[in-house]
Structures are given as C-alpha cells and as structure tokens.
N, C-alpha and C positions, 0 to 999 in steps of 0.2 A: 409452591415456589414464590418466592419475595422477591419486590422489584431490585433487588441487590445479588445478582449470578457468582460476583464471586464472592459475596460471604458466605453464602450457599455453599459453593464449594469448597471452602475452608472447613467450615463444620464436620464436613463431610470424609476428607479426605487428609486435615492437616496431621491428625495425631498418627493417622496409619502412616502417614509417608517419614515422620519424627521418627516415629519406634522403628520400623524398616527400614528406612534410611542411614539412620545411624548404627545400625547393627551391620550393615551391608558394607555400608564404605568406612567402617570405623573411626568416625568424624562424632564431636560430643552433640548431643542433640543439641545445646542450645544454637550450635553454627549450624546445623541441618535444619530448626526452626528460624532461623533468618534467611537461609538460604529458600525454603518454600516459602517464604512473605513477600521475596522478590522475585521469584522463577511462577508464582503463579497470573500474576497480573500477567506475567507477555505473554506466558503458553494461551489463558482464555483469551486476550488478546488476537492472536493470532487466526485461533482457530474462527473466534469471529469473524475476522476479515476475508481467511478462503472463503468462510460460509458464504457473505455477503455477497463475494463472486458469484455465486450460482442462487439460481431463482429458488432454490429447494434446500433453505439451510438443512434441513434434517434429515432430507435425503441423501443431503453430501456427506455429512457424520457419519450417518449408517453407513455409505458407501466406502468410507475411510477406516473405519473399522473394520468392514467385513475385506477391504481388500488385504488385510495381516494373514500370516499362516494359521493366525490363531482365532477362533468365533467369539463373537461376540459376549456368547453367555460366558466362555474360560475367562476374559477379562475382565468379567463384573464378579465373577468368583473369585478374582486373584484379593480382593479386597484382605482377605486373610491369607498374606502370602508366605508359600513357602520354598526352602532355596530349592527345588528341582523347578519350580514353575517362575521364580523371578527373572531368570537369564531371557526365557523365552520370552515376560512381558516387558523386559526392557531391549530387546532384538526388535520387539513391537515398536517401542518408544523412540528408536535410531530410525526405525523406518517414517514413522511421525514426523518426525525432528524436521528430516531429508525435505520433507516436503510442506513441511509451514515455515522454517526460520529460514530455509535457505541460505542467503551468503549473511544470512545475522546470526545464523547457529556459534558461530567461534566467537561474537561478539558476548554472545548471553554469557559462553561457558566462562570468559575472561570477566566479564562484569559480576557474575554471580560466583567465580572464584575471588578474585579482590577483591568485593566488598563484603563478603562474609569468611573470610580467613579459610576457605577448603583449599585442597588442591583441585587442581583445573580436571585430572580423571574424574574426582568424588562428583565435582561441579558437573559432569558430564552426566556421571550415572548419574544422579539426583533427575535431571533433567527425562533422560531416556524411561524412570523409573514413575516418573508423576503425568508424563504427556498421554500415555494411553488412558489412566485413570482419569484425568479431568477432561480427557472428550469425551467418558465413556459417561462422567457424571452429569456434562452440558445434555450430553443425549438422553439423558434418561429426565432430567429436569423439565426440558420441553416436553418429553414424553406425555410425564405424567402430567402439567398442565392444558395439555390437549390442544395445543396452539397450531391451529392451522399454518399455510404458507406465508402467508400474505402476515398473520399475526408476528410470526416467530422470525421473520425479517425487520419488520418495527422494532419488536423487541431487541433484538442483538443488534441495532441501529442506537438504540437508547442505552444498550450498554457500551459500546463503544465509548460516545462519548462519558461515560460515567469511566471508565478505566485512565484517561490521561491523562489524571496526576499522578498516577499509581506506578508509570512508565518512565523509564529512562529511555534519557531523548535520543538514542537510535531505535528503539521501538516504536517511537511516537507515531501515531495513524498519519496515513495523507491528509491533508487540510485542503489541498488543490483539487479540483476534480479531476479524473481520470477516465479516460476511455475505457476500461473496463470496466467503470460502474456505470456506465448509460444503463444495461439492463436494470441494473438496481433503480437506477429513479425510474426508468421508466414503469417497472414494477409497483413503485409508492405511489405514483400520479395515479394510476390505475385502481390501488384501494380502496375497497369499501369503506376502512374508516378514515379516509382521509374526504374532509368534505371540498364543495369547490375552491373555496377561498387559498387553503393552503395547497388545492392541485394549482392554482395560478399562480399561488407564490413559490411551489416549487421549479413550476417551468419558467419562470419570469426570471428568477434566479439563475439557471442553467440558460438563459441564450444571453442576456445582455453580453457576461463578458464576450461570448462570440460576436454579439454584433460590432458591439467596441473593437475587438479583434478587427471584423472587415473593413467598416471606417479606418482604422490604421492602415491597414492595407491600401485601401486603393488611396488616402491621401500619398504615402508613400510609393506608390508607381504613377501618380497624376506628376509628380516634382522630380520624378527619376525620367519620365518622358517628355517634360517641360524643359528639362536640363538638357536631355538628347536633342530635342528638335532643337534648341537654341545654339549649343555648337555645333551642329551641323550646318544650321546656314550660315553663323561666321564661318565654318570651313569653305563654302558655297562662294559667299563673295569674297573668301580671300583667292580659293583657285579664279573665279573669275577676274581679277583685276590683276593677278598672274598672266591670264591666258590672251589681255587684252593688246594689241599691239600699241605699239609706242611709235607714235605721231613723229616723223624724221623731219624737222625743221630744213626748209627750201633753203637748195645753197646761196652766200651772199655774193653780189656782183657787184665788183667795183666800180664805183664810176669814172672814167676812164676823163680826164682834163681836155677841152675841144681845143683842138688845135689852131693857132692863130693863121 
C-alpha cells in the first residue's frame, strides 16, 4: 500500500466500476469515468471519517460490511460482476450510503449528476454500486499492510487531510474540533509513535481555545454582575428618597400691630 489510498483505489476498482457502470445505467463511460473521479474522493472521505469515530478503524469496516445481508467474501467476489448478483451489491451500497452521507446523500447525487451530465437515478446507482467496493478495497489495503490500531488511525488521519482539494465544499472535513473526536486525540496523545513534544503540542492545542473560552466567560458574567449590582442600588436609593418623608414647613404667624 502507497502513502496515496485513493490512487490505490482507483487502480483498483476504476475500470471495473467504467465497464459496469456503463453497461448498467446505459450512460457512455467517458460521463461514468468523470462521474467515479468525483464520487470516489467523498465515498473514501467519508468512510474515513465514521472510521475516525471509533478507536478501531478496521474493526468498524469489518463491522460495516458484515452487518449487509451479504458476507464479506460475496463482495470481494462481486469484483467480476454479474446482473443476478449487482441488485444485491448495490441494496449493499443504499444501505452504505444510509449511513455515511446522511443528509449529504441527495447533495452527492445532485452534484455528481450536474457535473458530469447523468441523470440523478444513474448518479444514484453509480454511487450504491462503487460504496461497498471501495470499503471493501480500504478494508483489505489496511489489511494487507498489517497496520495496527493506533497505526491505521494516523494513517486515515493523514489521509484525510490529503483528500480536501479533491472535495467539494459541502463534503469538506470539519476544521473546528468536535466533541466526538475527543476519543480520537485522546487516542493520538496516547501513541507509541507520537513522541513527547508533539503529545504537548497536541494537548496544548486542544485546551487553549477552552481556556480562552472560560476567560470570555467569566469576564462576561464579572460586567453582567457589575451592571446588576450597579442598578440595583440606584434602584435602592431611588425607592429610598421615595420612602423618605417631606419635612412640612412650620406654619407662618403674623405679626399682629401693638396697639396703641
């Protein structure tokens, strides 16, 4: 395996999904060959990213494979496919789909129907019919370089960022941290190959912005409680000077002329 996953998987998988492809949804290959140049960067995309969720990319894969009605060896067989066994590995690929694009499933099918001239079904199959094959190809690439846990997280960390130019910017990875990846760093912090320096600079990096966060904070509640106690005592001595009685000036006595 070469530090480049998805030209690996091109090699691998482009001309079969051209010849199938175009035979299935009767679309001319050179628009099914544009179409897999842009439907393969989000699908490895993707699947990187559930992977990264869990502590165990490869055991996620596997587990995402095997939960199809179909085993894992049928779909590494389907590589020479034929029409009684396509329907069932692209039923695999809808089920795929369902649960890496989520609400960017209709966005893929609409961007890789317009920009490569299909209709939006073709765009569709194309998608259902290449998703099982390129997890089935990610899985077997780690496989065979024997990449431990902790390896094969780095690596699909470094592919990441090698994938986003490749991406149109509704696919583009989070750039923000996210609460769902605390396990992941804390996974990296942890690594054998990651020596002290970069465990520092990776935790160094994950609290500043919180700490910056809580300085924001608390000066914002020191000026929200600074403001409170300050109109309350003008309220304070306004009801007091309210509540104060008003001094009744002594009545005046004339002085009355002495009589002579």
């Amino acid at each position: 395996m070469s530090q480049d996953l998805l030209a690996d998987i091109k090699t691998t998988l482009r001309e079969t999904l051209i010849r199938e492809g175009s035979n299935l949804l009767e679309e001319s290959a050179g628009d099914i060959a544009q179409a897999i140049d842009r439907l393969m960067p989000i699908l490895l995309s993707a699947f990187l990213k559930k992977s990264l969720l869990s502590s165990d990319p490869v055991g996620y894969l596997t587990g995402l494979l095997a939960d199809s009605k179909h085993p894992e060896t049928e779909v590494i067989n389907l590589m020479n496919l034929r029409p009684e066994s396509t329907a069932g590995l692209m039923a695999h690929g809808h089920e795929l789909l369902s649960q890496l694009l989520e609400d960017q499933y209709q966005m893929t099918v609409d961007y890789i129907a317009g920009s490569c001239g299909l209709k939006s079904s073709s765009a569709a199959g194309l998608l259902q019919l290449s998703a099982p094959l390129v997890a089935t190809e990610v899985l077997n690439l780690v496989k065979d370089a024997n990449l431990d846990r902790h390896e094969s997280l780095a690596f699909f960390k470094d592919q990441m960022s090698e994938l986003v130019n490749e991406l149109p910017e509704f696919a583009q990875p989070y750039t923000e941290p996210i609460p769902l990846l605390t396990p992941v760093i804390q996974t990296l912090e942890q690594s054998p190959f990651m020596d002290a320096s970069e465990q520092h600079s990776v935790t160094a990096s994950r609290l500043w912005p919180w700490i910056a966060l809580l300085i924001a904070s608390l000066v914002i509640f020191f000026l929200i409680e600074n403001g409170s106690d300050t109109t309350r005592n003008s309220t304070d001595q306004q009801e007091e000077q309210r509540e104060e009685p008003v001094p009744i000036p002594p009545a005046s006595v004339d002085t009355l002329p002495e009589s002579n």
